[in-house]
C-alpha positions in Angstrom: -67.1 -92.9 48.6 -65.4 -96.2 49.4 -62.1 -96.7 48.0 -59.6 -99.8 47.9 -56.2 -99.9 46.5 -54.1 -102.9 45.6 -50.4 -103.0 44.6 -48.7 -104.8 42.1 -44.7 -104.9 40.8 -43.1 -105.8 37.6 -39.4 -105.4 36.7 -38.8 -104.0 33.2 -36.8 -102.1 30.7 -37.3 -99.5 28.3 -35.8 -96.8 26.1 -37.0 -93.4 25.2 -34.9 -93.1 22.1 -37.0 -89.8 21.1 -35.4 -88.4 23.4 -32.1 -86.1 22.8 -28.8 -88.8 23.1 -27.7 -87.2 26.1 -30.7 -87.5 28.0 -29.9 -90.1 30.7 -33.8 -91.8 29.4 -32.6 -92.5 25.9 -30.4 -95.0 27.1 -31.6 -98.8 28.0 -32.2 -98.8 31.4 -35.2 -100.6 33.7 -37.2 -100.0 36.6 -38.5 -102.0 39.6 -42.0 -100.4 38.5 -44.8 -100.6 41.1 -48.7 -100.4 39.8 -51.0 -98.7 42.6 -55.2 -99.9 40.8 -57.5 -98.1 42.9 -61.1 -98.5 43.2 -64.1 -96.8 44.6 -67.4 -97.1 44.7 -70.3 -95.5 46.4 -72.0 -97.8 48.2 -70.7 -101.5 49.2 -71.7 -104.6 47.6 -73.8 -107.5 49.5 -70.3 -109.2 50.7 -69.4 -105.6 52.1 -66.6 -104.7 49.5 -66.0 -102.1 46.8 -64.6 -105.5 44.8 -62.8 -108.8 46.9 -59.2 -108.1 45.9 -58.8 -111.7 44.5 -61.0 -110.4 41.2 -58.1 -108.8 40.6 -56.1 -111.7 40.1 -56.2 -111.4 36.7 -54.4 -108.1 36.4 -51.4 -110.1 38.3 -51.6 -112.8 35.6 -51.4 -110.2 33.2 -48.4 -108.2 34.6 -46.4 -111.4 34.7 -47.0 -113.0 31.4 -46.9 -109.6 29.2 -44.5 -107.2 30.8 -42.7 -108.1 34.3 -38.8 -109.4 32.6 -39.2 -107.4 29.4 -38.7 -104.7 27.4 -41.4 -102.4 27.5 -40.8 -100.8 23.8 -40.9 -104.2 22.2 -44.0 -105.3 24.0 -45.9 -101.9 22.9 -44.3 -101.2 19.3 -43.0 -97.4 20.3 -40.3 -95.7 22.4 -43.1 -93.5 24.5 -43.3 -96.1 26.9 -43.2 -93.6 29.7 -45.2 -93.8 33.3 -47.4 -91.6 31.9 -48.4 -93.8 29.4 -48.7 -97.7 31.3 -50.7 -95.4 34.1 -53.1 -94.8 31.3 -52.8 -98.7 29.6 -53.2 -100.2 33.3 -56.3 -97.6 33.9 -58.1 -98.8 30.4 -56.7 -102.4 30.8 -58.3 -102.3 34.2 -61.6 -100.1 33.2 -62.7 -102.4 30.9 -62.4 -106.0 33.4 -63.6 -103.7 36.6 -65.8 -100.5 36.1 -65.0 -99.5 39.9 -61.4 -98.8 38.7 -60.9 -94.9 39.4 -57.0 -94.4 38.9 -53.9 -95.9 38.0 -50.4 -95.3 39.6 -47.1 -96.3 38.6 -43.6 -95.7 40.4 -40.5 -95.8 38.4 -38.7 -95.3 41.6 -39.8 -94.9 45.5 -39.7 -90.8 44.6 -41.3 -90.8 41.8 -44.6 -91.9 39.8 -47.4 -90.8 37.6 -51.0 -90.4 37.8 -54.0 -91.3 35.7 -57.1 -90.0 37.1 -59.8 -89.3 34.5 
């Protein structure tokens, strides 16, 4: 199985007001998030890729005129705008534009992120 990664970044706040007042997430606060878009394939395709990394370019167009500079809740219509959830919106949001796609990663932080991997 090949597989190619590419990164992306987007600054961006949110609030998980569901969450108990105390609870240092329910508070407005942002992230410096990075997206990790893998693919994988099995065999190569005739230019020798898994996909050239420029069709990705729309995923960067994307990132920068929906999300990167605002607030994530607004942008979705709900407070569950955790990591769990864009690393499954940038998995279907990629799925559907490049069948390779084969998991999403986001980092909130450089120690931590979440997975979606069907």
């Amino acid at each position: 199985m090949y597989r190619i990664t590419k990164e992306f970044h987007l600054s961006a706040s949110h609030q998980l007001d569901h969450l108990p007042a105390d609870h240092q997430c329910a508070r407005l606060h942002g992230h410096n998030y990075v997206v990790v878009v893998e693919l994988a394939a099995e065999s190569l395709n005739d230019d020798g890729f898994v996909r050239d990394y420029h069709d990705l370019s729309p995923l960067k167009r994307y990132i920068d005129e929906t999300l990167d500079h605002r607030h994530l809740n607004d942008v979705f219509g709900h407070s569950k705008v955790t990591s769990e959830f864009l690393a499954k919106h940038f998995y279907d949001w990629c799925k559907q534009r490049f069948p390779e796609t084969s998991s999403v990663r986001i980092s909130e932080t450089p120690k931590t992120w979440a997975e979606y991997r069907p």
